[in-house]
N, C-alpha and C positions, 0 to 999 in steps of 0.2 A: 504494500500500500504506500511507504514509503518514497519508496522507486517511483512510483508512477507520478506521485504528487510531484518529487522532483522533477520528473521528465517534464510535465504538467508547466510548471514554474520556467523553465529552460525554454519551451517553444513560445511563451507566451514573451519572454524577453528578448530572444529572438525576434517577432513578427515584432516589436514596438521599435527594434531598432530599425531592422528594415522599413518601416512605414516611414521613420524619421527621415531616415538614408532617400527615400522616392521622395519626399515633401522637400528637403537641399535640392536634388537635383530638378524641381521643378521649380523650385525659385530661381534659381543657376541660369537653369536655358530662361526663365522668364526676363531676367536683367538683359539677357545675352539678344532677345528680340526688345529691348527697349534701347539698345545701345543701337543697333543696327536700325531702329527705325529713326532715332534722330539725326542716325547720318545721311537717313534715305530723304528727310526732310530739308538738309540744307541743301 
């Protein structure tokens, strides 16, 4: 019972890091289309 709670605990820390990891990289590219659109403006 043990075991599994830990396992439990491990995938759930896992997915939150990852989710954080996707939310960076979609602020990332989202800067990356605001910098490219003000250059497309001048």
């Amino acid at each position: 019972m043990r075991s599994l709670t830990a396992l439990l605990a491990i995938v759930g820390f896992l997915t939150l890091l990852g989710c954080n990891t996707v939310k960076g990289v979609g602020q990332d590219i989202q800067k990356a289309g605001a910098v490219i659109e003000g250059a497309a403006k001048k």
